[in-house]
Every structure is written in C-alpha cells, then in structure tokens.
VMD Tcl script that builds the backbone (N, CA, C; Angstrom):
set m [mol new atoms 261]
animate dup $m
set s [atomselect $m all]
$s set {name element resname resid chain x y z} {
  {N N UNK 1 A 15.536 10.564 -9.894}
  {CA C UNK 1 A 14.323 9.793 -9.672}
  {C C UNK 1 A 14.219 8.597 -10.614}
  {N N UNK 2 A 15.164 8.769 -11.637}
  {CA C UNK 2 A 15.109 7.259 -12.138}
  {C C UNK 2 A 15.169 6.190 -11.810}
  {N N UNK 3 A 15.900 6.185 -10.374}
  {CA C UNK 3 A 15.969 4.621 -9.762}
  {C C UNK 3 A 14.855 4.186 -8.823}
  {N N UNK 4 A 14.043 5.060 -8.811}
  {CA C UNK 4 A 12.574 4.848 -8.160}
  {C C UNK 4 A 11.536 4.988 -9.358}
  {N N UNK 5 A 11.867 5.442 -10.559}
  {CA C UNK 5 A 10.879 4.827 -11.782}
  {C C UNK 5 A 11.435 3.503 -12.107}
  {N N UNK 6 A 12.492 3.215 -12.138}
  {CA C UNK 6 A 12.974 1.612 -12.379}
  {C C UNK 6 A 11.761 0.376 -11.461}
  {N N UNK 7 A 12.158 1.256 -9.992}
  {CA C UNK 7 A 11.785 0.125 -9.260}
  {C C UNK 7 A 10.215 -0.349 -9.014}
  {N N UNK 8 A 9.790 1.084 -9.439}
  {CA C UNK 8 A 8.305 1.036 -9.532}
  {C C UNK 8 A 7.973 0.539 -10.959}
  {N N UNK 9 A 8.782 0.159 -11.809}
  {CA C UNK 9 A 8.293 -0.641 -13.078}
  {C C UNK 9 A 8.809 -1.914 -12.986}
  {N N UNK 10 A 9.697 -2.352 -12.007}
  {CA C UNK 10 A 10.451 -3.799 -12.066}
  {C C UNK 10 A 8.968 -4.374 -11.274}
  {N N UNK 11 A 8.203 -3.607 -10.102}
  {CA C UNK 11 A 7.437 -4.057 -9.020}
  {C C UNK 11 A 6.014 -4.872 -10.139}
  {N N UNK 12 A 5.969 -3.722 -10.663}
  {CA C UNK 12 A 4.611 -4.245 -12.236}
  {C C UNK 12 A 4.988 -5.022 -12.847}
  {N N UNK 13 A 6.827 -5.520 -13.389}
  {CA C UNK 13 A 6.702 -6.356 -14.412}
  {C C UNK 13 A 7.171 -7.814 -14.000}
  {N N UNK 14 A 7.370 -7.684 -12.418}
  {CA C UNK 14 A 7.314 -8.936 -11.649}
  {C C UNK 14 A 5.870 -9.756 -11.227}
  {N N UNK 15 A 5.212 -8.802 -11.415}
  {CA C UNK 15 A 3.831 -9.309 -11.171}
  {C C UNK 15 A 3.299 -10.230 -12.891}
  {N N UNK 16 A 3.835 -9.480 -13.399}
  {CA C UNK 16 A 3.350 -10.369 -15.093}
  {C C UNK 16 A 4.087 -11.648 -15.124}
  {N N UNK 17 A 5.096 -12.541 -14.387}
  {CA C UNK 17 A 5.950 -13.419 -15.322}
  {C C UNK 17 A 4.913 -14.517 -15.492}
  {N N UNK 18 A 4.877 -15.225 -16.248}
  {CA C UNK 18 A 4.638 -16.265 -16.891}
  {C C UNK 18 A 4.197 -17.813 -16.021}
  {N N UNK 19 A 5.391 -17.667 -14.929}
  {CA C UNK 19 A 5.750 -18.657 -13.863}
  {C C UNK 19 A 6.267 -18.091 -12.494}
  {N N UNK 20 A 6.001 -19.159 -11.616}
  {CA C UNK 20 A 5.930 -18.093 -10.082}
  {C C UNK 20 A 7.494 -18.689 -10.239}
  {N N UNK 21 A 8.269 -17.852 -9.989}
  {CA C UNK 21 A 9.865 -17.856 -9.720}
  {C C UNK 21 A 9.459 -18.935 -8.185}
  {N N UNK 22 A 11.285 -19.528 -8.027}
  {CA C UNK 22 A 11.640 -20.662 -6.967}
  {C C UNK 22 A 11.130 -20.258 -5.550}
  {N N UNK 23 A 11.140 -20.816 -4.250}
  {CA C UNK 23 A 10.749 -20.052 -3.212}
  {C C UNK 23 A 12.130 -19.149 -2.829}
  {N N UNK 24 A 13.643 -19.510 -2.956}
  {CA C UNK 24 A 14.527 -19.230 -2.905}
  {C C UNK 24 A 14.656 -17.106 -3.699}
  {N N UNK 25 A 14.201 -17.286 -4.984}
  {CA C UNK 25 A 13.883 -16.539 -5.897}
  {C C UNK 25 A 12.585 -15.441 -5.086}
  {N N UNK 26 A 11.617 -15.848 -4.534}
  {CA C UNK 26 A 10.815 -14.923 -3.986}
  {C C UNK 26 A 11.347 -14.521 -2.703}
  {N N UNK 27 A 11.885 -15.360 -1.701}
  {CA C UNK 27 A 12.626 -15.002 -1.036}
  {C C UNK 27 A 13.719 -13.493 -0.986}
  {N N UNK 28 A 14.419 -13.729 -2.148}
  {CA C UNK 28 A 15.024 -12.789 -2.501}
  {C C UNK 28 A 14.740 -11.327 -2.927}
  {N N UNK 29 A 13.149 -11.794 -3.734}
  {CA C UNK 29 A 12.358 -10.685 -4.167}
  {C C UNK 29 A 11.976 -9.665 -3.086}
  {N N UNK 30 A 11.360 -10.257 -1.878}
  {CA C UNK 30 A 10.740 -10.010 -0.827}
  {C C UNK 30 A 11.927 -9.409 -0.252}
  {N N UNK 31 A 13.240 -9.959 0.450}
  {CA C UNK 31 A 13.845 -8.975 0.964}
  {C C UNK 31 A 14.679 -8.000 0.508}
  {N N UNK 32 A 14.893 -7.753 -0.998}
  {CA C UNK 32 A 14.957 -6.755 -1.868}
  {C C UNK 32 A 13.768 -5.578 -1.495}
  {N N UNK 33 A 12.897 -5.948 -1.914}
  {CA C UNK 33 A 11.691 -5.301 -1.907}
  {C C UNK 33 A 11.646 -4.352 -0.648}
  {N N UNK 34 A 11.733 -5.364 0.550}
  {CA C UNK 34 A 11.053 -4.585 2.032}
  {C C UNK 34 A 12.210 -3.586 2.102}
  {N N UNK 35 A 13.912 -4.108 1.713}
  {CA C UNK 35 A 14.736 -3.148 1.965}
  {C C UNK 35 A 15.110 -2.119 0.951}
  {N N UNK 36 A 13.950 -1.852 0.139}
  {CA C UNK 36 A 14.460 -0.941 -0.824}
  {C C UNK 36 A 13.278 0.105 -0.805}
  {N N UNK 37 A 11.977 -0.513 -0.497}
  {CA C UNK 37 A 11.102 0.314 0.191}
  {C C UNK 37 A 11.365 1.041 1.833}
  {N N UNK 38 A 11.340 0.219 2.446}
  {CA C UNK 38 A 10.926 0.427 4.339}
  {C C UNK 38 A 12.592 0.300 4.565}
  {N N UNK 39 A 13.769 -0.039 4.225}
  {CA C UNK 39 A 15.081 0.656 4.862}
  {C C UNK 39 A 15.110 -1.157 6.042}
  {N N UNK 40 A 15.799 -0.657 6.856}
  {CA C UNK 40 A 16.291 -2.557 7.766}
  {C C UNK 40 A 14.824 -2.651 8.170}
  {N N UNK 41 A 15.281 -3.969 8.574}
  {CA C UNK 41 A 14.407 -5.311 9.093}
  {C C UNK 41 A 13.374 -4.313 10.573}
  {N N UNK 42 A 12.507 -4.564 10.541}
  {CA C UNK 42 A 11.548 -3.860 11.640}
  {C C UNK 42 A 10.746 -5.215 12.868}
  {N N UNK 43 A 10.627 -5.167 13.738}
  {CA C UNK 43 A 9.724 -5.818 14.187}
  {C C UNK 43 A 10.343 -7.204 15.086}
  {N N UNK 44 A 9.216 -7.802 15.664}
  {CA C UNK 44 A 10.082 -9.140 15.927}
  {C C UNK 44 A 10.452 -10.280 14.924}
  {N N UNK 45 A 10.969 -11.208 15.443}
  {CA C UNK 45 A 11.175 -12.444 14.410}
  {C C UNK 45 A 9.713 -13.428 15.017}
  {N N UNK 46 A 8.927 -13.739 13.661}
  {CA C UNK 46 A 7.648 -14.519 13.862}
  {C C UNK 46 A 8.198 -16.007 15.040}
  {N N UNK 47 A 7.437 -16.431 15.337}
  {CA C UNK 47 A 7.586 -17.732 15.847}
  {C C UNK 47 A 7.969 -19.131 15.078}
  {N N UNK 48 A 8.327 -19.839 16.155}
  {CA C UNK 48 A 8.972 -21.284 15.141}
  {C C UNK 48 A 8.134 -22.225 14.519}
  {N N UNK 49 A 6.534 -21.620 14.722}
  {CA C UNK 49 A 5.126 -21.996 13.899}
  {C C UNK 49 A 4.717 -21.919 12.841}
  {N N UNK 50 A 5.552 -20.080 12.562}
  {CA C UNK 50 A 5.179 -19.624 11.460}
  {C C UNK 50 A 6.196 -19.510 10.446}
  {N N UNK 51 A 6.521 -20.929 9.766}
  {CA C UNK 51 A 7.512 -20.992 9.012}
  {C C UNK 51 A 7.902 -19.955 7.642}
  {N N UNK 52 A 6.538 -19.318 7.159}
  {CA C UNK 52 A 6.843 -18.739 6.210}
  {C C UNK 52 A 6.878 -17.159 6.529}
  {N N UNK 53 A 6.442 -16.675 7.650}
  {CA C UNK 53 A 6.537 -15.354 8.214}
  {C C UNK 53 A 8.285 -15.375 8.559}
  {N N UNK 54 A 8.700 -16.825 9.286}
  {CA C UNK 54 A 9.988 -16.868 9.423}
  {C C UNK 54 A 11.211 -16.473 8.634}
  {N N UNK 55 A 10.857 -17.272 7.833}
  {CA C UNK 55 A 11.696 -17.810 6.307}
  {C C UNK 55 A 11.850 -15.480 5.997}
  {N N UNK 56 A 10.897 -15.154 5.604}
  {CA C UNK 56 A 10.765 -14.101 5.074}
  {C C UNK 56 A 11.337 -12.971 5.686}
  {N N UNK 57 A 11.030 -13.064 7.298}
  {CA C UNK 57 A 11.862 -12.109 8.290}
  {C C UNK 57 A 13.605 -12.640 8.108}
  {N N UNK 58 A 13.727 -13.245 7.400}
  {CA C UNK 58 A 15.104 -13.933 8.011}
  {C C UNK 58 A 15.271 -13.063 7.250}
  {N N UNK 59 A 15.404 -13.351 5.575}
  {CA C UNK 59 A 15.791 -12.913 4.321}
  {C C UNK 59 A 16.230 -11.325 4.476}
  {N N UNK 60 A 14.736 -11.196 4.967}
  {CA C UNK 60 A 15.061 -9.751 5.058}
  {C C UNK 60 A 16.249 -8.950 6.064}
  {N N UNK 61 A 16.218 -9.637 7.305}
  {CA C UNK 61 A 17.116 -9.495 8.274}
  {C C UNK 61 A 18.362 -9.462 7.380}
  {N N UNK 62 A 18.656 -10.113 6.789}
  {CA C UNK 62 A 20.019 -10.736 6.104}
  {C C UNK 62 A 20.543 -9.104 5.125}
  {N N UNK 63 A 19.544 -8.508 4.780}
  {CA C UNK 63 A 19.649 -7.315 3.671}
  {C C UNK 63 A 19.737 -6.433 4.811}
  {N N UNK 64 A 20.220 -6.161 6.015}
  {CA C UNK 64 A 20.077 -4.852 6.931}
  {C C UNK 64 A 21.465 -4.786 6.562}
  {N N UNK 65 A 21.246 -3.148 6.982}
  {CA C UNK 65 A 22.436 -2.298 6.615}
  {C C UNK 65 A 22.779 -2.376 4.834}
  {N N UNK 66 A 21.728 -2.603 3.961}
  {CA C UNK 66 A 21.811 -2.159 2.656}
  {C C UNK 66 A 21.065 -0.966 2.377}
  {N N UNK 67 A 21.860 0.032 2.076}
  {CA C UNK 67 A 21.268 1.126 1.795}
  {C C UNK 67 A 20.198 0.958 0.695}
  {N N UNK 68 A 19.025 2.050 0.687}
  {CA C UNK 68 A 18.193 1.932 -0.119}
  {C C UNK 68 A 18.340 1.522 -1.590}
  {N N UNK 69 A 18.852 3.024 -2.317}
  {CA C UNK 69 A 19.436 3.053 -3.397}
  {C C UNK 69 A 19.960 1.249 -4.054}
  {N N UNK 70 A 20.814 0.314 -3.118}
  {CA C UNK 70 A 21.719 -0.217 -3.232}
  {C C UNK 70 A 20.612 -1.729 -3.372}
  {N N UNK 71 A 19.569 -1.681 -2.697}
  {CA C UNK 71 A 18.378 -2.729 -2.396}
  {C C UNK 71 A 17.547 -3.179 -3.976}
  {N N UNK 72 A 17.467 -1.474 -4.092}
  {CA C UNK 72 A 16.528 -0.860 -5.069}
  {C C UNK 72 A 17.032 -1.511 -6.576}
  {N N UNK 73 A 18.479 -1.198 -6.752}
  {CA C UNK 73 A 18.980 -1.601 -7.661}
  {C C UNK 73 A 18.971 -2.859 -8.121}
  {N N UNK 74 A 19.319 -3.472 -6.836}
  {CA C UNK 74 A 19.811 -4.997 -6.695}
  {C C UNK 74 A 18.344 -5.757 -7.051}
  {N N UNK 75 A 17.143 -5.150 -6.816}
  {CA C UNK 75 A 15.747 -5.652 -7.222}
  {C C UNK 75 A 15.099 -5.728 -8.826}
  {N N UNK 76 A 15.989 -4.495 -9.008}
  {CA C UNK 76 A 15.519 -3.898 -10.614}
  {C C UNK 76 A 16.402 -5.287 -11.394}
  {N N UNK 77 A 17.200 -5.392 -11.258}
  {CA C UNK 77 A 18.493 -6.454 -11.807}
  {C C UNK 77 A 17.591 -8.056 -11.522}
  {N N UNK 78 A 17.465 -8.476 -10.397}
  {CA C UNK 78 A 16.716 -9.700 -10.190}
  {C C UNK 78 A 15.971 -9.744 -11.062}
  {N N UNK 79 A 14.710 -8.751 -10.946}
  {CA C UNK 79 A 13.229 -8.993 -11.982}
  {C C UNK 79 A 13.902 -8.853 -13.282}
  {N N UNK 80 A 14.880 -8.082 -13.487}
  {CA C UNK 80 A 15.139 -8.621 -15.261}
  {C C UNK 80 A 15.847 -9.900 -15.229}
  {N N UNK 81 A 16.165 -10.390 -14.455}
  {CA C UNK 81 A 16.849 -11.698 -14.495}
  {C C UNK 81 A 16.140 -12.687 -14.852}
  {N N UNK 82 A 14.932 -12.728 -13.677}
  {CA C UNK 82 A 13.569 -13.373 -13.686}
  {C C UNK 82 A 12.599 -13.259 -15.283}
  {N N UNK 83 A 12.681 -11.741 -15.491}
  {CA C UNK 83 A 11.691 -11.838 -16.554}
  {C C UNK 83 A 12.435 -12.527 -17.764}
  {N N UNK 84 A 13.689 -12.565 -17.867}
  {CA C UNK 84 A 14.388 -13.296 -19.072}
  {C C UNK 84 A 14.539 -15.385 -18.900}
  {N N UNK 85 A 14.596 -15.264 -17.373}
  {CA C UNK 85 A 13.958 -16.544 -16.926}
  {C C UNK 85 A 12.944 -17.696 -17.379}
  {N N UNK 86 A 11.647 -16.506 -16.928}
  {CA C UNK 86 A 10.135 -16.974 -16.955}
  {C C UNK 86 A 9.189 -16.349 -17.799}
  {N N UNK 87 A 9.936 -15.352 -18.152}
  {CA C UNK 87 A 8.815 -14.835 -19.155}
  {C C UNK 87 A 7.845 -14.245 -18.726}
}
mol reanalyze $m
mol bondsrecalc $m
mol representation Tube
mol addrep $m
C-alpha cells in the first residue's frame, strides 16, 4: 500500500506549489492522475469547441494501456519533479 500512500501524498503536495506548472506540465499531471486512479481513457472525445476538455481527453487517451501501479508511479516522480521546480 505504499504506492497508494505515495500517490495520495504527491495529490496534496501538488496542490501546494508555489506556481501553477506549464499547460504541457498539467497536461501530464491530469493524464497521470485519471490513469492511475480510473485505469484507460472512458467516454467520448469532447468536441472541436471544447478545446480544453479536448486537449485533456487526448493526454489521457495517450496513457491507455498503462497499468495502474505504472501511472501511479510515473505521477509520484512528476510532482517531485515539479515540487523541486516550483516550490
């Protein structure tokens, strides 16, 4: 269960940084996140209106077929990346 106390403390100490990380950088956060929580991409792809529902389904699309564990990790690693970043 340590890699689900990791990820549930990376989720809190991403919320503290200092500075909102790049959109590129949240991007990444976000489809880390959905695939390390909720497992592949669910749902339709938003419309060509909704650029940032877009942008976000993509990302995530892009992380299918990453196992949990493997999401989870890869998230814990970002936010320390970030927090040594931004502070």
């Amino acid at each position: 269960m340590a890699l689900e106390e990791d990820f549930a403390a990376a989720q809190t100490r991403v919320r503290s940084l200092s500075r909102t990380p790049d959109a590129s950088e949240l991007l990444e956060l976000y489809a880390l996140y959905k695939q390390g929580s909720s497992g592949d991409v669910q749902g339709s792809r938003p419309g060509m209106l909704d650029f940032k529902g877009r942008a976000k389904y993509d990302a995530w699309a892009a992380k299918k077929g990453t196992a949990r564990d493997a999401a989870q990790r890869a998230y814990v690693e970002l936010v320390g990346k970030l927090t040594s970043k931004y502070g």
